[in-house]
C-alpha positions in Angstrom: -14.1 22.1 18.5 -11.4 21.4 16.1 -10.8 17.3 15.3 -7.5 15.7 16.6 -5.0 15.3 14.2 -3.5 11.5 14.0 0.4 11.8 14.9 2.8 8.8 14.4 2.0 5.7 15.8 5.1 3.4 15.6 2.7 0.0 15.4 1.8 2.0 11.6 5.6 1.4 10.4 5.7 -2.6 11.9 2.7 -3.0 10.0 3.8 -1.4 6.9 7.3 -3.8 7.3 4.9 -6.9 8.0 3.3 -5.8 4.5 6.5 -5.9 2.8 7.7 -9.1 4.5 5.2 -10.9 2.7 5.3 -9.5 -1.0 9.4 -10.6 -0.3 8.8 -13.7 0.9 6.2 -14.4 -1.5 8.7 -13.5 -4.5 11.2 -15.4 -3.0 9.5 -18.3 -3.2 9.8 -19.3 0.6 7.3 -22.3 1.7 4.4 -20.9 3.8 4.4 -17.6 2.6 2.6 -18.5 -1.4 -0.1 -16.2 -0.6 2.0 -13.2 0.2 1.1 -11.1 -2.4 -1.7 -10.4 -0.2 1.4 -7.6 1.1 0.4 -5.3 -1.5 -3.3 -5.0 -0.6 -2.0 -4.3 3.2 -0.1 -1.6 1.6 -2.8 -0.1 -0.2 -5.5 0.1 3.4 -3.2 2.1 4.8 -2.1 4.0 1.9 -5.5 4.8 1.4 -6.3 5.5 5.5 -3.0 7.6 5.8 -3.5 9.8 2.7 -7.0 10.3 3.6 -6.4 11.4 7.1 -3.4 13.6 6.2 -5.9 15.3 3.5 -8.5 15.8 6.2 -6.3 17.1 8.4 -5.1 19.9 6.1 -9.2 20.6 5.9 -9.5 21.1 9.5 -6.4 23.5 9.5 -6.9 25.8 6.7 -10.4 24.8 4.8 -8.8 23.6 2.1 -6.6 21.6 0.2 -3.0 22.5 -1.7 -3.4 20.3 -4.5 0.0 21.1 -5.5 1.6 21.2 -2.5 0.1 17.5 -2.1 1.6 16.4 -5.3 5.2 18.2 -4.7 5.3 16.2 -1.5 3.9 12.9 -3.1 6.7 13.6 -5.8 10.1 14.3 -3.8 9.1 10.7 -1.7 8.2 8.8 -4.4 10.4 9.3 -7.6 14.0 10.1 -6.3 14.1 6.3 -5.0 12.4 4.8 -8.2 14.5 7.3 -10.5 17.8 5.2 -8.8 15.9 2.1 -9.4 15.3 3.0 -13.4 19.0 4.2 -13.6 20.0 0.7 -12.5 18.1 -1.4 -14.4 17.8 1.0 -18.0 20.8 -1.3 -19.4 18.5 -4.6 -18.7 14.9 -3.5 -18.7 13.3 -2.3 -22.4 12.4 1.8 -23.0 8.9 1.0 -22.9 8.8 -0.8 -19.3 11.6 2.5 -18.4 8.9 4.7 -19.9 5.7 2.6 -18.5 7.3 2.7 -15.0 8.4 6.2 -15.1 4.8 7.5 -16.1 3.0 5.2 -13.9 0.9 3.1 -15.9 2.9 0.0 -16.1 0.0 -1.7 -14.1 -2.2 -1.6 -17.6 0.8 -2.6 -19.7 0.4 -6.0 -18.2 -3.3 -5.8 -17.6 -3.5 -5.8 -21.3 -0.5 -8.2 -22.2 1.4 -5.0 -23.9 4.4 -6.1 -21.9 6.4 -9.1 -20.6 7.3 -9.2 -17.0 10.6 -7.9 -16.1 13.0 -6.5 -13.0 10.6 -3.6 -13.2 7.5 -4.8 -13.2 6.7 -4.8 -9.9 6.4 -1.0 -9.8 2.6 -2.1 -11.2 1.5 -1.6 -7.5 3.0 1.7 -7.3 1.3 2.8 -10.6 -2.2 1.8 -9.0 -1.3 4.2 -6.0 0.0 6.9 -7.7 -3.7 6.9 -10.0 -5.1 6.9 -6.9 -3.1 10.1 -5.6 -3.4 11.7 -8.3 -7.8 11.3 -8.8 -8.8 10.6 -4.9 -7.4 14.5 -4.0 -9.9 15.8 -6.2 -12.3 13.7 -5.9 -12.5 14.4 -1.8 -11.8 18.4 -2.3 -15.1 18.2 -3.9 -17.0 16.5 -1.6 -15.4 18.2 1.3 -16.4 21.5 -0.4 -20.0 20.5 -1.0 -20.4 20.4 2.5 -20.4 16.1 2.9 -19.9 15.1 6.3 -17.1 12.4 7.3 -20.0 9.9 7.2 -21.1 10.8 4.0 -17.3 10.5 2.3 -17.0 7.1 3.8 -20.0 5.9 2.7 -19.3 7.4 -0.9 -15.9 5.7 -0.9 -17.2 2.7 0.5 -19.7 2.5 -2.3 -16.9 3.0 -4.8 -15.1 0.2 -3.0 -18.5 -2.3 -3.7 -18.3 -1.2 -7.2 -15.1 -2.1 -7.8 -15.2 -5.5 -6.0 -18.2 -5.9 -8.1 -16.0 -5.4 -11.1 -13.4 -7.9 -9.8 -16.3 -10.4 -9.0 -18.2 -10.1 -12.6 -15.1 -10.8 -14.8 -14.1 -13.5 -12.8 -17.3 -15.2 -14.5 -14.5 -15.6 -17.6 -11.6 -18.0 -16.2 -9.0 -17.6 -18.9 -5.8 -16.1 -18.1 -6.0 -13.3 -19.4 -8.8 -12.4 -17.3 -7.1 -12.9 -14.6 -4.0 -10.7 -15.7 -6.8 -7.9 -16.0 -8.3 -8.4 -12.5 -5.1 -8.7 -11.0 -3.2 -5.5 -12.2 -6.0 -3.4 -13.6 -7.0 -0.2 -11.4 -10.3 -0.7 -11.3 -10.3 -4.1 -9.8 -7.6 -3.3 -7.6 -9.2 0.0 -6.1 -11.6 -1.3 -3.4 -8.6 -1.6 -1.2 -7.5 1.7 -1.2 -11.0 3.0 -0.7 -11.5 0.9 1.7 -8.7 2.7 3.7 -10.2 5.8 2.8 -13.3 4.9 3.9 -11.8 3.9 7.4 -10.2 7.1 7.3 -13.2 9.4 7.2 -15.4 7.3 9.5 -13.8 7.0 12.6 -12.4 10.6 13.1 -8.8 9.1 14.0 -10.4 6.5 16.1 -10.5 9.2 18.7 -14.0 9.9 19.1 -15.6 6.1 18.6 -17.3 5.0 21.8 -16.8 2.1 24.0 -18.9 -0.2 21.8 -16.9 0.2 18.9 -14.0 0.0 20.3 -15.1 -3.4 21.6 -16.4 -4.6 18.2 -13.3 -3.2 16.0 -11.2 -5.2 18.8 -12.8 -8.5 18.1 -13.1 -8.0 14.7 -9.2 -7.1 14.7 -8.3 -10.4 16.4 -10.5 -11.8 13.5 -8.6 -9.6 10.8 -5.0 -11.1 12.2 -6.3 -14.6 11.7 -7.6 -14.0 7.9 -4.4 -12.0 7.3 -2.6 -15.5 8.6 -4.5 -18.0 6.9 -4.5 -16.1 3.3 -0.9 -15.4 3.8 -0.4 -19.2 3.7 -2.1 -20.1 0.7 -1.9 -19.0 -3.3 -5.8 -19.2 -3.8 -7.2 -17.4 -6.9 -10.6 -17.9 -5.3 -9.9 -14.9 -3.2 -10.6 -12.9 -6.5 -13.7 -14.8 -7.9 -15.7 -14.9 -4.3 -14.5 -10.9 -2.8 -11.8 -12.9 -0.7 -9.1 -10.1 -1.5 -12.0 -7.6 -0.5 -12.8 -8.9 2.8 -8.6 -8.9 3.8 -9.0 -5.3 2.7 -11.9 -4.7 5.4 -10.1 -6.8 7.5 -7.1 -4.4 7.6 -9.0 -1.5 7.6 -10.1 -2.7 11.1 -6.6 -3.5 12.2 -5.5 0.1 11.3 -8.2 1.3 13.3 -7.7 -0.7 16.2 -4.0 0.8 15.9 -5.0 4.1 16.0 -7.7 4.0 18.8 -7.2 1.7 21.5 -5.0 -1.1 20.6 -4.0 -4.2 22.7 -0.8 -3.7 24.4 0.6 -7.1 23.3 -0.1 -6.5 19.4 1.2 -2.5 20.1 4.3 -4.0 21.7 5.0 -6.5 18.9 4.3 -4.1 16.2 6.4 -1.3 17.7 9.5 -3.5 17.9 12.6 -1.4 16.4 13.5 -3.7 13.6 9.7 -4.5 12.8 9.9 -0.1 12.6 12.5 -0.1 10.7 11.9 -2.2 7.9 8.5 -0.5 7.9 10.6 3.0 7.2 12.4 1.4 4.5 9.7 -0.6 2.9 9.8 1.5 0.1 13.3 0.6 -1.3 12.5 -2.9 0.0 10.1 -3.1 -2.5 11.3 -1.8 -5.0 14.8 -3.8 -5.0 14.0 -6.9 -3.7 12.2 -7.9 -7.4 15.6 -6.3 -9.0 17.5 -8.4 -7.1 15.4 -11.9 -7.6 15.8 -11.3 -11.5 20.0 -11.6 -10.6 21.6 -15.2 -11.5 23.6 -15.5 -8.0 26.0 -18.3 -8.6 24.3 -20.3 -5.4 22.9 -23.7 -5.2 21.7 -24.3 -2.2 18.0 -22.8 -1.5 18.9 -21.3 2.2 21.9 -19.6 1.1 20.5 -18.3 -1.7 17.3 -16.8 0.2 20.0 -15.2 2.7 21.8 -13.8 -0.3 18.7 -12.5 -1.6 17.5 -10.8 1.4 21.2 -9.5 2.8 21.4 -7.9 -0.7 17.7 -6.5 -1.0 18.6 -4.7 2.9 22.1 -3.4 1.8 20.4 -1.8 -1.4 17.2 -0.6 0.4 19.2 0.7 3.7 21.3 2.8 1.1 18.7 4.0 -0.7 17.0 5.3 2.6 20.4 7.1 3.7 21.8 8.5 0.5 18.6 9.3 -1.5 15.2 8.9 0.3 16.4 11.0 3.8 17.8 13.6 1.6 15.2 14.0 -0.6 12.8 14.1 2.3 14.5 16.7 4.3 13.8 19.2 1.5 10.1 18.8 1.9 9.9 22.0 4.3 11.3 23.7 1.9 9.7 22.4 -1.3 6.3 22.7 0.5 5.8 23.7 3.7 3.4 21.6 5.7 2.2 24.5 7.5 
């Protein structure tokens, strides 16, 4: 009987703009939001669920996986937007963070205290993914071709995830700050999140085959997941390092995503779906990558509301643009560059 495949689920794109709302806000420096970097481990659950179920899917339909064609496509979505991005900024950013960006291993530049921060230097989170795209692929042809069930992967990723929250949790024994600079933007400390997606991925079959139980358990513990994401969100607590707090959001979100996929509550669907909640999730991607740009500019604005307006009318403008004239190109050529069939 072959498995379901997962389809678009609007809700998927409002959480993906809720993710970016926070890492903005957060940046911004707008009261409420000080623990909004939690954003970027919402983005990397579901990077980690959707790359995961696209991979299986391709398994199901042809027994295989195009490694290349996997990378062409992660390629022509990723770097045409960044590549505008480093164009930009090259007159104002250093050749190392240009370099460091453009190679995806800025993340360990300032893990290590190589280099300063800069308009760049958010692409850190990106570098984390893009490792991860570019070792998880293998890592889960292997297992798939060993003959590991979707149980087994999850629990192998999920035991990965404990490892690396382990990590996280034993060099948080050392408090100095630069400690924390390597627990925050070091892969290895920041993986359990995307494994954690991966692991959600390969569990629950595209939610479409958990029974009635389950469902009933990943709904409570959803509801649950929507009050952590609320109270962390609210709060710039380095504690959620030291004690797995970062961890638990991650399993939190997993759940959410899963509740998405299967049988989700009509109110949180219907609030999630909402066209400009989809919309910014669809443009997330130059959201996030312009919005730190744009904070590094000296607007000639005094007062804090107007300047937050500025900020965010000009971080839209830029990202909207980027969507039309580079990312929607670039992504129409994906049938051609590499079929998906």
């Amino acid at each position: 009987m072959a498995r379901p495949r997962l389809g678009y689920h609007a809700s998927l794109d409002g959480f993906r703009g809720i993710a970016v709302a926070l890492v903005v806000l957060f940046h911004f420096g707008v009261p409420g939001a000080q623990g909004g970097f939690i954003g970027v481990d919402l983005f990397f659950v579901l990077s980690g669920f959707l790359i995961t179920r696209i991979l299986l899917d391709e398994w199901d339909r042809r027994g295989t996986l195009r490694l290349r064609t996997f990378y062409a496509r992660r390629a022509l979505r990723l770097l045409p937007a960044l590549g505008l991005v480093l164009l930009v900024c090259a007159p104002f950013v250093s050749l190392q963070w240009w370099l460091a960006t453009l190679s995806y291993v800025g993340n360990w530049f300032l893990a290590l205290h190589v280099l300063p921060v800069s308009p760049i230097s958010h692409t850190w989170s990106l570098a984390i993914e893009e490792q991860f795209y570019l070792i998880w692929p293998l890592l889960l042809l292997g297992l798939l071709r060993a003959g590991l069930s979707r149980t087994a992967i999850g629990r192998v990723a999920l035991a990965l995830a404990a490892a690396s929250c382990l990590q996280k949790i034993l060099l948080c024994i050392d408090h100095d700050l630069g400690t924390w600079m390597r627990i925050y933007f070091a892969t290895d400390t920041r993986a359990d999140a995307l494994l954690i997606g991966c692991a959600a991925a390969a569990l629950f079959e595209n939610g479409l085959r958990v029974s009635n139980p389950v469902r009933h358990a990943v709904f409570v513990l959803a509801v649950c997941g929507i009050g952590y994401f609320v109270a962390t969100a609210r709060i710039n607590d380095l504690n959620l390092f030291r004690y797995g707090g970062l961890t638990l959001l991650a399993a939190f979100t997993a759940v959410v995503i899963v509740h998405l996929v299967t049988d989700p509550w009509p109110s949180v669907e219907r609030v999630l779906s909402q066209r400009w909640l989809v919309g910014l999730g669809r443009i997330s991607y130059g959201v996030y990558l312009w919005h730190h740009v744009i904070m590094f500019i000296d607007l000639p604005i005094d007062n804090a509301a107007l300047l937050l307006a500025a900020r965010i009318a000009l971080t839209l403008a830029a990202s909207v643009l980027s969507y039309i004239v580079v990312e929607r190109r670039a992504l129409a050529l994906k049938p051609r560059l590499a079929p998906s069939s």
